[in-house]
N, C-alpha and C positions, 0 to 999 in steps of 0.2 A: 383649186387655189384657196378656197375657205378653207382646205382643215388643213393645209401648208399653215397658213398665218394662227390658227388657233393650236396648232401645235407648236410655234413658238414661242405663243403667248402663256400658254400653260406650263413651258420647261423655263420660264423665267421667275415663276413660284414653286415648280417641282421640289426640288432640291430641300429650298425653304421647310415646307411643309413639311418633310420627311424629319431636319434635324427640330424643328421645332416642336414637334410629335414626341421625340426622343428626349428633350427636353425637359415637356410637360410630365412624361412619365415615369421620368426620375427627380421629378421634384425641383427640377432645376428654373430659373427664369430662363436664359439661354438666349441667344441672336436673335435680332427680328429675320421675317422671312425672307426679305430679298438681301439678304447679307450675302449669301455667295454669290449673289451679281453683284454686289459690290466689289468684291475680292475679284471676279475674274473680268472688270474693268479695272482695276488697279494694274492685274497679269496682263490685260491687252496696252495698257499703256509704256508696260516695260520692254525693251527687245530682248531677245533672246541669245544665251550663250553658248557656242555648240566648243564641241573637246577636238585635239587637233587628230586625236586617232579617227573620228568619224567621219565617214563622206555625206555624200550628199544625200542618201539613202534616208539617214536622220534630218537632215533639214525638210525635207518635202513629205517626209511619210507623216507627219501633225496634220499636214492639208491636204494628205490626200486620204488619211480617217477621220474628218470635219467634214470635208465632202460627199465621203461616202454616206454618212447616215443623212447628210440633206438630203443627197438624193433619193436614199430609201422613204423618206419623207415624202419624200414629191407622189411617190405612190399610193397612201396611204390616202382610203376616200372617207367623207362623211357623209354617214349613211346613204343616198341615194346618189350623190353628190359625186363625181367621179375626182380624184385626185388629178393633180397635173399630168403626170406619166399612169396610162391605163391602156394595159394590150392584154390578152389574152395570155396566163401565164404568168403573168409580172408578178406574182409573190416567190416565182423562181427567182425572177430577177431581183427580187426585196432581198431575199439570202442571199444573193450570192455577191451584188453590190454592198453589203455590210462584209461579207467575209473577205472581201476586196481591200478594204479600208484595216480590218485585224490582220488580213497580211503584210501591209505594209504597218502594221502597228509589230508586228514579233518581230520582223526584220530588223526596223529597227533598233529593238532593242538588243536586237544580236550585232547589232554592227557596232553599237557601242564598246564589245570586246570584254563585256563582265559576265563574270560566271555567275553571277546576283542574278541580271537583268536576264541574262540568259535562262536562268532557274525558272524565273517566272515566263517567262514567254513560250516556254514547254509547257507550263502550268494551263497557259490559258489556251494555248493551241489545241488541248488533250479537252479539256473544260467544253470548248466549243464546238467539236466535232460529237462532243456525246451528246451534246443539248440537240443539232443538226436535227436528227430522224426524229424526235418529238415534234417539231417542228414543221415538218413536214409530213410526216401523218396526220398531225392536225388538217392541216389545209388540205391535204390529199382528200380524206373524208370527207370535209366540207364541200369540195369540188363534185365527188363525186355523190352527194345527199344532195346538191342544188342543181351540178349539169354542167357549170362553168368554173372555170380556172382563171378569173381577174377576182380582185379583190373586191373592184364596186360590186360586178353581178354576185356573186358567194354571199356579201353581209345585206345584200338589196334580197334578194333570196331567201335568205336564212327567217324561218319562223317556228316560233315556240310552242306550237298547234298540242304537244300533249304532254304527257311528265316525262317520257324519254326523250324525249328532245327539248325540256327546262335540263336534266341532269346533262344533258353534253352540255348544254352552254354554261353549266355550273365547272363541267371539268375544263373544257375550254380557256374558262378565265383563271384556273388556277393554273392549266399549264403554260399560257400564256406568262400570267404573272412570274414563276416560277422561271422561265426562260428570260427574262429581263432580270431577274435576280442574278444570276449567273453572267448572262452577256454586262451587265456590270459589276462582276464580281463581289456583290453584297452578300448581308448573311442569309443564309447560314452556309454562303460556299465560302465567303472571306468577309473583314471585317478594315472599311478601306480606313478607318481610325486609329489604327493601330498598327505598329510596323515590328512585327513577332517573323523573324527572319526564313524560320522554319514553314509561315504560313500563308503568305506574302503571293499574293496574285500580280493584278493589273499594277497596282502601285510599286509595287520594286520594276514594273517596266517602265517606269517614267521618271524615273528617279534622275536622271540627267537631263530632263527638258525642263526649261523654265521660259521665263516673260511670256510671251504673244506666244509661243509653239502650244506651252503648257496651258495655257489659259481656252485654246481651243479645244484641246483632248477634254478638261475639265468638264469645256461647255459642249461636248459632242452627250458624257452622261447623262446631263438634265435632257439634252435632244433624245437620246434612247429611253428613258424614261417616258417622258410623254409621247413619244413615236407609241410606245408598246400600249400605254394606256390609252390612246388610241383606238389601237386595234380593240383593244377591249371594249370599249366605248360601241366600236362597231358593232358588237356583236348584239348591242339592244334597243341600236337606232333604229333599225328596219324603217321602213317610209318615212315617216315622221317629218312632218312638216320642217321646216329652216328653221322659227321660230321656237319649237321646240327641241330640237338637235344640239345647237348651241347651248343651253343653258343644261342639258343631258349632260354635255360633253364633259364641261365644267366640271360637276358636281360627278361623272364618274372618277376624272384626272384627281379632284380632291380626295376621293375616299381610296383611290389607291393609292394618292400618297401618302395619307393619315397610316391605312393598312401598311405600308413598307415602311414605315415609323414605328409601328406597334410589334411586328414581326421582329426586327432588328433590336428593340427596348428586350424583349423576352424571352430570345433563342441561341443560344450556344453556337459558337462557330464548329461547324464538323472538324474532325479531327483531318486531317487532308486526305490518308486514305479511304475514308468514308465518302468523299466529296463525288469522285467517279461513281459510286454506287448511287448515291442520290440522284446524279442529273441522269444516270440509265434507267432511275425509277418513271423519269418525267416521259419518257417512251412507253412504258407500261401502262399511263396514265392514259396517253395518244393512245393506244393500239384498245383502249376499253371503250375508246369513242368512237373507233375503226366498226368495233363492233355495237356497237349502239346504230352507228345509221345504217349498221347491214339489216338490222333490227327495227329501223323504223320505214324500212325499202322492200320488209318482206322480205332478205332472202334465206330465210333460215325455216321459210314453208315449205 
């Protein structure tokens, strides 16, 4: 139940940080940080307008990808701490309750009946199956360098005893990071600031929702953001007292929003057919961790 509430507390500055970063390093003054919570309590005060070609498909698919990443939240433990939801396995269940919620996120936009909307929800459907096996290599290795497959026992587990196992948890957070870049379509897979038709991810999928629908999808990002920063977070709690966990948590969520500030101030968006080759890089990246802990297990004697 603590890192449910402290993961909402940190995607209520996430976002902030990120444009405020981008900001500062373009010279700019720019919003204060909780300015996109102000904006998306403006969207939850407005109701929503749906088109008469859409059924019901689009009115329910906003809540039931709101939900989905709560509920993948619910799983997420701090440090020793078990998250709400914790069985055996449940980071299957993490993927596949998020891919739950993107499915009824592409549907949607295909029932809208535009070949726009449509373009992109190919986009990101293709986007996120590549990301998948990174993903899951990760945690596979994990599982089987510790013994167990829940997420409390894996980061309760998890120790940094020698320089092969500081360099996985170095890759770890870059693949990690990298998979949240993508599951929110930021750069360098897309650039959600600009509406370049040809290059257009998750944002040309939303183009027709608005008020309270839109305000949710808006507010499910900052939730995946700090959901993923999170997990990173995990990976350097190990025991660690409450009293020190909490303020770790903190200042991880900080520095990888300031980082996804700094990344997006100074990186080129790929060109689109480049994009699938990058997120197949991020499985290259898993599969060097694969072999790291076959490497710190001995079995390569």
């Amino acid at each position: 139940m603590v890192s449910f509430i402290l993961i909402i507390l940190a995607s209520l500055a996430f976002t902030g940080v990120i444009i405020r970063t981008k900001s500062i390093t373009s010279g700019r003054k720019g919003p204060g940080i909780f300015q996109p919570m102000k904006d998306l309590i403006r969207l939850f005060k407005k109701g929503a307008v749906y088109s008469k070609t859409t059924s019901f498909i689009f009115q329910v698919a906003p809540s039931i990808y709101f939900a989905s990443v709560l509920i993948a939240i619910m799983v997420i433990p701090l440090g020793q701490y078990k998250g709400i939801i914790s069985f055996e396995g449940d980071f299957v269940f993490f993927a596949y309750v998020l891919g739950t919620g993107k499915f009824f996120s592409i549907i949607s936009a295909l029932d809208t009946g535009s070949s726009f909307e449509g373009m992109g929800a190919s986009r990101e459907a293709l986007f996120s199956m590549f990301a998948e096996p990174a993903f899951f290599i990760l945690m596979g290795s994990f599982a089987l360098l510790t013994g167990h497959t829940s997420f409390q026992e894996i980061f309760a587990s998890l120790h940094f005893g020698s320089y092969i196992s500081y360099i996985l948890g170095v890759l770890a957070t870059f693949v990690l990071a990298m998979i949240t870049m993508v599951e929110n379509s930021r750069m360098p897979i897309d650039d959600p600031n600009t509406h370049l038709e040809l290059t257009m991810v998750h944002e040309v999928m939303i183009l027709d929702n608005s008020g309270f629908d839109l305000g949710m999808i808006l507010y499910a990002t900052s939730l995946k953001f700090a959901m993923y920063g999170a997990l990173i977070a995990n990976l350097f709690m190990g025991s660690f007292p409450i009293y020190l966990i909490i303020p770790i948590f903190f200042v991880i969520q900080l520095l990888f929003a300031v980082s996804v500030g700094i990344l997006e101030s100074f990186t080129a968006r790929f060109r689109m057919n480049h994009n699938a080759q990058y997120i197949l890089a991020l499985s290259s990246v898993a599969f060097l961790i694969f072999l790291g802990v076959l490497l710190v297990l001995g079995q390569f004697n």
